[in-house]
C-alpha positions in Angstrom: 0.0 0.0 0.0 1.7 3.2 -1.4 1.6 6.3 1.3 -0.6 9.6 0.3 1.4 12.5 0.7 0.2 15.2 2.8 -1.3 18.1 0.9 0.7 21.0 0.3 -0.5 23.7 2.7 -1.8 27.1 1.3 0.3 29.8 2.0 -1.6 33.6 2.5 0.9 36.9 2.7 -1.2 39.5 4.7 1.1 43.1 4.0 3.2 42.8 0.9 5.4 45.1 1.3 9.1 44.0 2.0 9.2 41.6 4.5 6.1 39.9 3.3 7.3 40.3 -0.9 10.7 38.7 0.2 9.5 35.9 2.0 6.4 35.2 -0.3 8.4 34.9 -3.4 10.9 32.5 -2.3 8.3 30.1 -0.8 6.2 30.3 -4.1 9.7 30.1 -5.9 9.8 26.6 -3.9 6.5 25.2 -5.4 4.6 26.3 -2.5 0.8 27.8 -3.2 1.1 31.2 -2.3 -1.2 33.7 -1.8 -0.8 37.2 -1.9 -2.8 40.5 -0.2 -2.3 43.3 -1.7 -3.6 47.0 -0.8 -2.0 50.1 -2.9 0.7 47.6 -4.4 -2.7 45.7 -6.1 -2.6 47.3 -10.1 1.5 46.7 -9.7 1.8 43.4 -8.8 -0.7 42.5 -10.8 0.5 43.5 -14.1 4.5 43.3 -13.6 4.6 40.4 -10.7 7.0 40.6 -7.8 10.6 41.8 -8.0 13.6 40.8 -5.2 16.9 42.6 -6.4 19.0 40.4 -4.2 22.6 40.6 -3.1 22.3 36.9 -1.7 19.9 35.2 -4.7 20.4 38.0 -7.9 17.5 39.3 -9.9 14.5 37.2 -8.7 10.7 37.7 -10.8 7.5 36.2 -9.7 5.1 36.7 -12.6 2.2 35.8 -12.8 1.2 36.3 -8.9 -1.7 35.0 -7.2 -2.4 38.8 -5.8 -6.1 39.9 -4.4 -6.9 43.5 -3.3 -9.9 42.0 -1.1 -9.5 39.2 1.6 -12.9 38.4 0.8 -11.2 37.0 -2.5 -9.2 35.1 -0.9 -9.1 31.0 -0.5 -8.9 30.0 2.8 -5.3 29.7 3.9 -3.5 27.2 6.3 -0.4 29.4 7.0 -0.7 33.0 7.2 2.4 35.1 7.5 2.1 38.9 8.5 4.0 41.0 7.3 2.5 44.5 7.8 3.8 47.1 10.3 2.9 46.4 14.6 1.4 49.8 14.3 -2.2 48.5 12.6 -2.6 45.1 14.5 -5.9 45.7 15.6 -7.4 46.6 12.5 -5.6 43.4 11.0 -7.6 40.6 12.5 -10.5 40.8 10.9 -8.8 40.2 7.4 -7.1 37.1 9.5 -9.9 35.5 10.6 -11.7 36.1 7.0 -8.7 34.3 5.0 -8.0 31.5 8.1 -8.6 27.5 7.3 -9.6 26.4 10.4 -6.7 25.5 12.4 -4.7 28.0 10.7 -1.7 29.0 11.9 -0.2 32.5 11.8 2.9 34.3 11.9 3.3 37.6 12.9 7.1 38.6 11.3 7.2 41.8 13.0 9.5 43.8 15.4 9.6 44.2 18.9 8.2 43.1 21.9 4.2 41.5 22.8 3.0 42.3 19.6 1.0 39.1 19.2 -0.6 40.1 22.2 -2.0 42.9 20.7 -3.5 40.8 18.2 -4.5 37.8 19.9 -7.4 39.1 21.9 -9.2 40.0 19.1 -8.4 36.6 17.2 -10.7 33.4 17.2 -9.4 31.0 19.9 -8.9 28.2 17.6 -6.5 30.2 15.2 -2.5 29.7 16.4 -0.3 32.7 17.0 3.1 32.4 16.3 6.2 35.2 16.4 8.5 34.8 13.9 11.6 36.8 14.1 13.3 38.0 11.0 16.8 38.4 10.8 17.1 40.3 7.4 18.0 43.2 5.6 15.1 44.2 2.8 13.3 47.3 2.2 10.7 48.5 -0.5 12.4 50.0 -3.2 9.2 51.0 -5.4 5.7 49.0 -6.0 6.2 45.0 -5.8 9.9 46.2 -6.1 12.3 44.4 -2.6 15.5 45.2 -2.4 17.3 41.9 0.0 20.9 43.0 1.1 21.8 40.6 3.9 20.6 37.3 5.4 17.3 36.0 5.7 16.8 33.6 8.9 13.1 33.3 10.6 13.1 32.1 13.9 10.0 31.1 14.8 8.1 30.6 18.3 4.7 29.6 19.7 2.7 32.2 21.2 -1.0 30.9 22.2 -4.0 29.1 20.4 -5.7 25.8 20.7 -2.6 24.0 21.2 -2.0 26.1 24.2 -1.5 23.4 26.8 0.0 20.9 24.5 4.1 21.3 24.2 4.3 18.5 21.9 1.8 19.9 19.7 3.3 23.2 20.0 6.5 21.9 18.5 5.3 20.0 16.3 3.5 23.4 15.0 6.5 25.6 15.3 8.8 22.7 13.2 6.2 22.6 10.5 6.8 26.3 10.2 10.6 26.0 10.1 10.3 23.0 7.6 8.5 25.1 5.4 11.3 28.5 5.5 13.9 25.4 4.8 12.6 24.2 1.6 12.4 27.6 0.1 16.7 27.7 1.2 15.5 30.3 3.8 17.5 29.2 7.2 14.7 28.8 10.1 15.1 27.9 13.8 12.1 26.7 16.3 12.2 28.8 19.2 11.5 27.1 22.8 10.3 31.1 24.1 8.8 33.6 21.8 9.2 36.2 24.1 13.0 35.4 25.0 13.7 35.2 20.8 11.8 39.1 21.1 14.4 40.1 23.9 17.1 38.8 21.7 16.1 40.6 18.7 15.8 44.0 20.5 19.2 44.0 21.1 19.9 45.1 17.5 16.3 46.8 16.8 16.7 49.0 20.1 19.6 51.1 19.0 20.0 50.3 15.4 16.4 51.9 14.2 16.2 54.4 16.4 19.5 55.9 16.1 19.2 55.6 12.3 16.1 58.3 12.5 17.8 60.1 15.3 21.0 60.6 13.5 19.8 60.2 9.8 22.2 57.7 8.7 23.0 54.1 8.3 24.9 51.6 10.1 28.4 51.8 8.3 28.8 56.1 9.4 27.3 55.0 13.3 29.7 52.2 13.9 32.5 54.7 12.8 32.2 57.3 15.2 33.3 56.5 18.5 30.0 58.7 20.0 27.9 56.2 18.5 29.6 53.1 19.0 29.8 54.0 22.6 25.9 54.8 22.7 25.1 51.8 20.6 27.1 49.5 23.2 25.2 51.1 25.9 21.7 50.8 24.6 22.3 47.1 24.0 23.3 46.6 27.6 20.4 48.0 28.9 18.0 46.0 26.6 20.3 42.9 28.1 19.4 44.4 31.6 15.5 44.7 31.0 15.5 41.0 29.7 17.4 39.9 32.7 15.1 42.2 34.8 12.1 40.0 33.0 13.4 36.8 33.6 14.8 36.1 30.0 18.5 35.1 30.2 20.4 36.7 27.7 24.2 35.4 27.1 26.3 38.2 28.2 28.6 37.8 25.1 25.8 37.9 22.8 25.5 41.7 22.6 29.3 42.1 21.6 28.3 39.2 18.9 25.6 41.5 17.1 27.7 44.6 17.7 30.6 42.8 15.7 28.2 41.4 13.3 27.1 44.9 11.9 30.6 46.0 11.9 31.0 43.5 9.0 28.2 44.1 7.5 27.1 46.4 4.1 26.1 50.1 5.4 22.3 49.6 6.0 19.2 51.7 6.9 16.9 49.9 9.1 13.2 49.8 8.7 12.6 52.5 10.8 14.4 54.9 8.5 12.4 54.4 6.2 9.3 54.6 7.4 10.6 58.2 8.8 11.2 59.2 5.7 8.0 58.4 3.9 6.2 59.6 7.0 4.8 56.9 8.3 3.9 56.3 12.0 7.0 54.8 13.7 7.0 51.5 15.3 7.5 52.9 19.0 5.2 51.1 21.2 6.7 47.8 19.9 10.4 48.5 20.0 10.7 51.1 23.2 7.5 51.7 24.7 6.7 47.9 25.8 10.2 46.8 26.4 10.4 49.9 28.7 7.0 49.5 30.2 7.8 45.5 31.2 11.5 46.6 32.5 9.8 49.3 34.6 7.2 46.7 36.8 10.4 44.4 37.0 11.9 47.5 39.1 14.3 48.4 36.0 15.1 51.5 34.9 16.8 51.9 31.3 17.6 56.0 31.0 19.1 56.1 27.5 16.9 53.8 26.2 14.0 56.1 27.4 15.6 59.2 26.5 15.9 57.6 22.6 12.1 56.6 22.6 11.4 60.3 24.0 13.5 61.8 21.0 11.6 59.5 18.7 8.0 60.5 20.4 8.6 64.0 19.3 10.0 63.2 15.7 7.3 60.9 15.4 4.3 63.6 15.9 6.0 66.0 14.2 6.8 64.3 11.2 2.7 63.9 9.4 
């Protein structure tokens, strides 16, 4: 008796913008049924398909690409990543729970800290939440137009759902994911602690995006100047300190590791640059405001961290 194969699951992109073009185009570049939601991108995509300018991959076109404008177009979807910015979670689940199989599972591949629990609340109970945490440089460089200049690694982690009392299940869940990032070549870890990978990842995010705004410029001109370097080092200390503070461990070397790791890297302006510079609403709550908020009731203080989201508040408010 020959085996059936399992289906192939249906992949939905909610927010294709960077993040959610990148990733999207190399799964359905895998064989994978991919999905796409679209909102001003829609006419674009449509006509010219998807482009990745890579530094990793080269030139990359997805053409045709199953694109939709309306969720209510959409086929129900067994995986959903998220792409779009922390800023409109709220608003988002709707659309989630329109285009969800049931049992769906979705990734939120967003920045900073809690942000799925922003979103779960208003989520049906049987939908599972995961955080995936993107370690990647990509930013929209015109309509269904990513530029990728560095790496590409999603780690992924369980946040709630119906597998919430069920570890095994919850692995098995979070592996899945991973399984599916590995056979598009995209490297992809199962994390035991979502909230511990969100720690982790705030050590770059913290001074890296809000320093780029702050001092309009990359990552090559801050870790030349010894000011910078010598903020940069302190900012990650602190985030190292409000994890600790929280009870997430946080290797003391690892810090040092993603403050050497940029040094090598191409000069690169984080997502938060951009989105200052086409005026969009920064991602502060996420990134500062949370972290901060969580260090605070743990009896931490973090000054230069909450003098940078300070600077940022005002920038923010006055930049629309």
């Amino acid at each position: 008796m020959t085996a059936v194969a399992a289906p192939s699951p249906r992949i939905g992109i909610i927010g294709t913008g960077a993040i959610g073009g990148y990733y999207g185009l190399m799964l359905a570049r895998a064989g994978f049924d991919v999905h796409f939601l679209l909102r001003s991108e829609y006419a674009a995509v449509s006509r010219h398909g998807l482009h990745v300018n890579s530094t990793v991959h080269g030139q990359l076109h997805l053409h045709p690409v199953q694109a939709y404008a309306s969720a209510a177009d959409m086929p129900p979807c067994d995986w959903l990543l998220v792409g779009t910015k922390s800023t409109g979670n709220v608003d988002l689940a709707p659309t989630i729970a329109q285009v969800a199989a049931p049992d769906a599972k979705v990734v939120l591949l967003q920045n900073g800290l809690d942000v799925e629990d922003s979103l779960r609340e208003h989520l049906p109970p049987s939908l599972h939440l995961l955080g995936g945490l993107c370690y990647i440089g990509v930013h929209r460089s015109a309509p269904g137009v990513v530029e990728h200049q560095a790496l590409g690694r999603v780690n992924l982690g369980y946040h709630s759902g119906a597998a919430a009392n069920d570890e095994v299940q919850q692995q098995a869940i979070v592996e899945a994911g991973a399984g599916l990032f590995h056979q598009a070549g995209i490297e992809s870890q199962a994390m035991a602690n979502v909230h511990l990978a969100r720690w982790h990842k705030l050590v770059w995010n913290v001074p890296f995006n809000g320093l780029s705004v702050l001092l309009g410029t990359g990552t090559t001109a801050m870790m030349a100047d010894e000011s910078s370097r010598e903020l940069i080092q302190a900012l990650m200390a602190e985030v190292v300190q409000g994890a600790h503070a929280c009870g997430h461990e946080i290797p003391a070397s690892y810090a040092g590791q993603m403050f050497a790791m940029t040094e090598t890297m191409d000069d690169y302006l984080p997502s938060m640059y951009h989105d200052h510079l086409h005026k969009r609403p920064l991602e502060l709550a996420a990134i500062y405001a949370r972290p901060l908020a969580a260090a605070k009731a743990a009896g931490c203080e973090l000054p230069r961290m909450q003098a940078l989201y300070q600077a940022l508040s005002f920038i923010d408010r006055h930049n629309r």
